[in-house]
N, C-alpha and C positions, 0 to 999 in steps of 0.2 A: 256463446255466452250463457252462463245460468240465470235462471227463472226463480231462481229464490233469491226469497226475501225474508228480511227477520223479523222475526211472530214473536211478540209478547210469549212469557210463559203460561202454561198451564188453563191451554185452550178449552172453553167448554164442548165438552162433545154429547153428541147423540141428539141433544135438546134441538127441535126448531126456531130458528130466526125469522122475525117481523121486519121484513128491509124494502126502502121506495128506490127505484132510479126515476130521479127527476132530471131535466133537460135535453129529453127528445122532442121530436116530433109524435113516438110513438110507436106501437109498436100492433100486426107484423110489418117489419123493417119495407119501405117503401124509397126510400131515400137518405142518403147521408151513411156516414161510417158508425155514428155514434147510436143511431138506429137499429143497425145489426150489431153490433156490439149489446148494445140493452136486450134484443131479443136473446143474442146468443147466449147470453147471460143468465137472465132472468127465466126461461126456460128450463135449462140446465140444472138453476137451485131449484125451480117449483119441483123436480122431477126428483130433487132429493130429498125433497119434504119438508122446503122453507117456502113459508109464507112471503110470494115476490108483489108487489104492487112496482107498475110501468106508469109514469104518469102521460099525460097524451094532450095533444091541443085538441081543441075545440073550436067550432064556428061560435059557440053558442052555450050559454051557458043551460045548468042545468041537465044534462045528459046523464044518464045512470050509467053505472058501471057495470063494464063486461068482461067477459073472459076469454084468454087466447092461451090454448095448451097449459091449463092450471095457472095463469099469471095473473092474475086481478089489473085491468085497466081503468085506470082511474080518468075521467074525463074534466080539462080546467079550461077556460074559456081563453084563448089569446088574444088580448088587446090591440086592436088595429090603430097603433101609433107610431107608426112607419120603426124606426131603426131602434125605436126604445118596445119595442112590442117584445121582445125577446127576454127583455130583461123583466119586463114584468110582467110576463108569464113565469118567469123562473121564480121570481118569488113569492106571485099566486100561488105555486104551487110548492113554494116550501112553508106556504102559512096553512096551506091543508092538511101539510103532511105533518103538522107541527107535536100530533099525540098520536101513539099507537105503533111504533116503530121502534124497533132496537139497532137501526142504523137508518141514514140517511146518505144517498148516494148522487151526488151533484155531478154531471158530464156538464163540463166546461164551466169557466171562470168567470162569464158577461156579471154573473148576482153575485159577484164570489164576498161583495160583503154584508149581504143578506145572510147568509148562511152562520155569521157570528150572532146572529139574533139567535136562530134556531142551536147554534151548540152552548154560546155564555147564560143567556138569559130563561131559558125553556132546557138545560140541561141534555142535552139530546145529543149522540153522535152524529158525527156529519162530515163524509167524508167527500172529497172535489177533483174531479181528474182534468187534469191544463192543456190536457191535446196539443201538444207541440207549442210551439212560436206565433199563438194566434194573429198577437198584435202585430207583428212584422209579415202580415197577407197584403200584399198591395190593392185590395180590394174596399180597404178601410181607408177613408180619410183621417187627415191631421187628428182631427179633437177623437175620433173615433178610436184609432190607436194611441192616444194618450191614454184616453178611458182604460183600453186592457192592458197597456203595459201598469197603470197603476192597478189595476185589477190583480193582474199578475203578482205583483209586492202583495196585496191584500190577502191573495189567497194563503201566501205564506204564514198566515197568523189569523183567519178567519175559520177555517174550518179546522175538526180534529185532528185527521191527517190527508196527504196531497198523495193522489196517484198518479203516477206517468208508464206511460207505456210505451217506453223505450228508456235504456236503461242512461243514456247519452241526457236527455231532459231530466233524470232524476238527476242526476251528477249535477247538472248544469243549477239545479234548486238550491241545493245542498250546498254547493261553493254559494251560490250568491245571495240565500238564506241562510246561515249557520245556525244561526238561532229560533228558525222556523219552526212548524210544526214538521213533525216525520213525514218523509217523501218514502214513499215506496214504488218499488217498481213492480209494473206485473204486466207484462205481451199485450196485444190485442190479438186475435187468433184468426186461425183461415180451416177452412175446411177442402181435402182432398178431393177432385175431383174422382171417381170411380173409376181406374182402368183406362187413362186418356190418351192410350196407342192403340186401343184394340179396334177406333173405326173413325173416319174420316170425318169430322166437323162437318157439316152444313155452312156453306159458305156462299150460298147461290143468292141471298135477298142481297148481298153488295157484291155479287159479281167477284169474287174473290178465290185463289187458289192454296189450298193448303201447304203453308212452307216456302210460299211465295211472296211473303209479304212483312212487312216493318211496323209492328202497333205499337201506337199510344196511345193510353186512356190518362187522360187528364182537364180538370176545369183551364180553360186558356187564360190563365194569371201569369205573369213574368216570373212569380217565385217557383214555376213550375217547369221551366224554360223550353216551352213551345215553339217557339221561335230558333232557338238556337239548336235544337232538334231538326226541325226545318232545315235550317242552314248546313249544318252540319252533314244530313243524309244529303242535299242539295252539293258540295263537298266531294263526299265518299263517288256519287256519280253511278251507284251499280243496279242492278235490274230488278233489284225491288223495291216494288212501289212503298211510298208512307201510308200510314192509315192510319188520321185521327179521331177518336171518340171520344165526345165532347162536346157539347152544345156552345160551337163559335160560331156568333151572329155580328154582324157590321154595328155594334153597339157602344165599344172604346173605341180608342185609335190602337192599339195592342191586338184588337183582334181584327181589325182593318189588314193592318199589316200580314197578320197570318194569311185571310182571306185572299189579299192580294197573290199570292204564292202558291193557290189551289191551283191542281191541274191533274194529266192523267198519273203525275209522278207524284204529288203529293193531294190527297182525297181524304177531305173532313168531311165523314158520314154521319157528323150529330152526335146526340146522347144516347146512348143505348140501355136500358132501363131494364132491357127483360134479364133476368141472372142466367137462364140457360143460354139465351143469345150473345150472351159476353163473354160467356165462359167458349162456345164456340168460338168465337173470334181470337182467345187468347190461347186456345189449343192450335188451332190452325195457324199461327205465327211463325216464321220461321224467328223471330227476335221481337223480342220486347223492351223498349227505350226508356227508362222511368225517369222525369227531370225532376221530380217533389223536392222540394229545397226546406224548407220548414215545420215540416209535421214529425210525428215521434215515428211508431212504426205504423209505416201506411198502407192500407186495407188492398188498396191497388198493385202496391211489390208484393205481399206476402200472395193474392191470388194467382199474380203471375209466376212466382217460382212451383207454387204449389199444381199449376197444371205444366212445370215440367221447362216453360220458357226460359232460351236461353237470355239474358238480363244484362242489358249495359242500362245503367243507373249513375244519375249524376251525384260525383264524389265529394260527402257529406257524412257526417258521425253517424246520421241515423240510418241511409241509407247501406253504409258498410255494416253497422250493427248487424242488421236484419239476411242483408244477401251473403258477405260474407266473400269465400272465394269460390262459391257458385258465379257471379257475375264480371263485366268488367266494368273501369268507371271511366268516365268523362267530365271534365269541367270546360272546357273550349271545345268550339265547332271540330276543327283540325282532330282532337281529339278522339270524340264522337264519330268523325269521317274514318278516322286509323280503329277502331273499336268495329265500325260495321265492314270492315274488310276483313278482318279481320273473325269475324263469324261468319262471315260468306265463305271462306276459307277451309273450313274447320271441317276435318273428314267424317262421315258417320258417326264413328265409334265416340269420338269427342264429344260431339254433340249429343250422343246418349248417355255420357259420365256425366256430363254438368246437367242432361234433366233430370237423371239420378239424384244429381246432389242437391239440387235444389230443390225437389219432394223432400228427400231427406232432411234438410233443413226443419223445412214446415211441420211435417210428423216426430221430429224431438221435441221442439221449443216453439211450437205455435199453436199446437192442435187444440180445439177450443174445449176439450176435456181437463188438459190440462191445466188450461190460463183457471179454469172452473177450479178445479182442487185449489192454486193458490188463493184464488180470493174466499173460497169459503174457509181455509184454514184462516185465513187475516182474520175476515169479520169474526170466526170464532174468536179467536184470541182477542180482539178489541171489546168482544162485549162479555168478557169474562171478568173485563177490568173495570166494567161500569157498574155502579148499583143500580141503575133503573133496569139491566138487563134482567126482570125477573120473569119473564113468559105470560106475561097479561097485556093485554092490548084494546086500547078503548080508543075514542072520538076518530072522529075525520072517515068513521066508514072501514078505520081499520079490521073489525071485527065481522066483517061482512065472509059470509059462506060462499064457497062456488056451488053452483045451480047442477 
């Protein structure tokens, strides 16, 4: 599937852009998808000679700003108010960034109607990316998913225009918004691992053998379906072990039940945090299981094809989007069980077409060079059509030199 998207006419070029990503954590990327996605980003324009500010939480207010690979990090205090802290950091942080920007760039919808202040009333571009089906994460309560499903409607008419990164959620906006604002699509990317035949993974801190084994990385939520993965290799019956990454702890009954089902056939090693340590784990796989049911394109299938792993992925718009027919799908155990026999099966030569094709993938339509070209042709093109885009920039520290 194509990576283009329709660009306003008669983009400005050459000129630098003043642009914030506001709602991360911050950025170098320590945690979350929306984290490395902001670094990989914002990076990439500083390197092309647009002025990037990252905005970033804080303990504490007052913190001066700093710099990470030419990015200006801007420091805003997060409010310790249990489940509404989120949201009003997000809009702390779009009252800072309220002068001195020729875009404004929103990951995810929690403030998506804060962001109609900063585009109607303060004139400012302001665009909001919906990361998948937030409000349908079983992780959210009743009132909590009301909040983003009406979120979600708001985004539709609060910001300039909505991004999705998968082309399945922009469709999905577009039918159920018509009259919204522009939905564009544009990837989230991955990056190739270097040469990931030429030497044996490190697999000794879990005890583990190269091409010996069955991974999952995923948060233990039922929209991710950890369990039925479980089940399902529990099923299949064949001589590779599971191995889940993931931080399940005896803390719901959902992941009670997982734990129940630990053994030497199935072994939750935790959260794996280090990126060379994960990327080892997911080189040395003999199969990669992805159950993500919810999100647009997710940062965990595109790493796994991109080192090569063969991919049974549970079958959904966004995840056939992305793997394509590199992988196979599953929605029932039974399924899942006929799917990993089904790659245990599968002679050399086979299994090195589809790690072929699955790099392949990732190096056309994912490589985060490229997702870079589309958004800075957008933002060109959007602020070609604004009058405040004229190349001056004052308040909020925007004017600030790097050291």
């Amino acid at each position: 599937m194509s990576l283009n998207v329709s660009l306003p006419a008669n983009p400005v070029q050459g000129r630098a852009l003043k642009l914030a990503l506001l709602g991360t954590r911050g950025i170098p990327a320590g945690y979350g998808g929306f984290e490395t996605f902001a670094q990989q980003l914002a990076v990439r324009l500083a390197r092309r000679g647009h002025q990037v500010t990252v905005y970033a939480e804080a303990d504490r207010a007052g913190l001066p700003d700093s710099w990470y690979e030419g990015v200006r990090i801007r420091h805003i205090q997060r409010p310790r108010w249990g489940a509404t802290s989120v949201i009003a950091y997000d809009c702390g942080c779009l009252r800072d960034a309220r002068r001195g920007y020729d875009l404004l760039y929103m990951l995810g919808y929690g403030a998506a109607w804060a962001c109609w202040w900063n585009r109607k009333i303060l004139g400012q571009k302001v665009w909001l990316n919906v990361d998948g089906l937030e409000w349908a994460r079983s992780k959210w309560g009743r009132v909590a998913r009301g909040y983003l499903r009406a979120m979600e409607w708001v985004s539709s008419w609060a910001p300039t225009r909505v991004l999705a990164d998968a082309q399945a959620i922009a469709d999905r906006y577009r039918a159920l918004y018509p009259r919204g604002v522009p939905c564009s699509f544009i990837a989230y990317g991955a990056d190739l691992p270097a040469a990931p035949s030429q030497a044996l993974p490190d697999l000794s801190p879990w005890g583990l053998h190269a091409g010996e084994y069955v991974l999952v990385v995923a948060r233990p939520e039922p929209e991710n379906h950890v369990l039925e993965i479980v089940q399902g290799h529990a099923l299949w019956g064949g001589d590779w072990p599971l191995v889940v990454v993931g931080d399940v702890r005896p803390v719901t009954p959902y992941q009670r039940r997982l734990l129940a089902l630990a053994g030497d056939r199935v072994r939750f090693i935790g959260g794996v945090y280090d990126a060379d340590q994960l990327t080892a784990l997911r080189l040395g796989a003999a199969c990669h299981v992805h159950g993500h049911s919810v999100g647009g394109t997710n940062p965990s299938l595109l790493e796994a094809l991109a080192c090569g792993n063969l991919v049974i992925a549970h079958d959904n718009p966004f995840n056939r989007e992305v793997a394509r027919d590199a992988a196979r799908y599953f929605q029932t155990d039974q399924q899942l069980a006929d799917a990993l026999a089904q790659v245990r099966a599968l002679a050399p030569a086979a299994r090195a077409a589809l790690a072929v094709r699955a790099r392949d993938i990732v190096a056309r339509h994912y490589a985060w060079e490229q997702i870079t070209d589309q958004y800075e042709s957008l933002m060109r093109a959007e602020c070609a059509e604004h009058a405040q885009c004229t190349g001056t920039a004052a308040g909020a520290g925007a004017g600030a030199e790097q050291p």
